[in-house]
C-alpha positions in Angstrom: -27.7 51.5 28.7 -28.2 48.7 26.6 -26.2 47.2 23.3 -29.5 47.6 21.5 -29.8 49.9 18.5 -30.6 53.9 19.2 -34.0 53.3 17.8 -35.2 50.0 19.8 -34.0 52.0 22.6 -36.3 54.9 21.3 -39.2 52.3 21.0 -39.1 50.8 24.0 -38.3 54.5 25.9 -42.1 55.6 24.3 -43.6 52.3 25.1 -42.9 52.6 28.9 -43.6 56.3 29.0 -40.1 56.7 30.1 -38.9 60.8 31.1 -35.5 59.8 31.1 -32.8 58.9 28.9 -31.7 55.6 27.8 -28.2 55.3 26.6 -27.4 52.6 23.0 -23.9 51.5 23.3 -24.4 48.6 20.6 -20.1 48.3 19.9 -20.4 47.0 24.2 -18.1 49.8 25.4 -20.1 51.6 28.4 -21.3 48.0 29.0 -17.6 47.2 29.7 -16.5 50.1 31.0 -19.5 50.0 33.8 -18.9 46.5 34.8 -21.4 44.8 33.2 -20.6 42.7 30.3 -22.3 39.0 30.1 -19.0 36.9 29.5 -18.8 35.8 25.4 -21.5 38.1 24.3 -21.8 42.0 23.9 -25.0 42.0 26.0 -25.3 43.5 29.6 -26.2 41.9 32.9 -29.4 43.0 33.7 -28.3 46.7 35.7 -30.1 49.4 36.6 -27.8 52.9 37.3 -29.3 56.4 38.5 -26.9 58.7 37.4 -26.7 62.2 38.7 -26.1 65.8 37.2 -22.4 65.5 38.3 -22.0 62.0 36.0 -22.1 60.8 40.1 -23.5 57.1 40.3 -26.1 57.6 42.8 -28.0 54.3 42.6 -27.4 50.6 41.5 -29.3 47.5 41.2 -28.8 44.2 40.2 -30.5 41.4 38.4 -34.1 40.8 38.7 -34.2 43.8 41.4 -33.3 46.0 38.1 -36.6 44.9 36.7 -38.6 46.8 39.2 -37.9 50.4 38.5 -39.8 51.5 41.4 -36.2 51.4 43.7 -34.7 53.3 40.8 -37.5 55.8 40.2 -37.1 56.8 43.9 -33.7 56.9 43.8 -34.7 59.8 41.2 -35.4 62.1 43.6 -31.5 61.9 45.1 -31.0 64.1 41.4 
């Protein structure tokens, strides 16, 4: 999820040959609603979430370890 628009979302889903969806929550209120909100800006602290068939959070990670999808990807298989 990201406050970006739908279509840099979109963009940057192609450009990573993403199979998964990316949520655009550009009005901040998943970004608040998970937790994540930078304070005085709309943006979101770098998080990564893997979440399941049953809206279940299966898998979290912070900060720079967000950057590395690799954790993420294998926390895939848990769907």
């Amino acid at each position: 999820m990201s406050a970006d628009k739908e279509s840099t979302q979109a963009s940057f889903r192609r450009e990573i040959g993403a199979e998964f969806s990316f949520v655009s929550d550009p009005a901040g209120e998943l970004i608040r609603n998970f937790g994540v909100k930078t304070p005085l800006v709309t943006f979101a602290k770098r998080t990564t979430f893997v979440i399941g068939k049953e809206r279940k959070i299966l898998y979290v990670d912070h900060g720079n370890d967000s950057i590395d999808s690799s954790k993420a990807a294998s926390a895939c298989s848990l769907y």
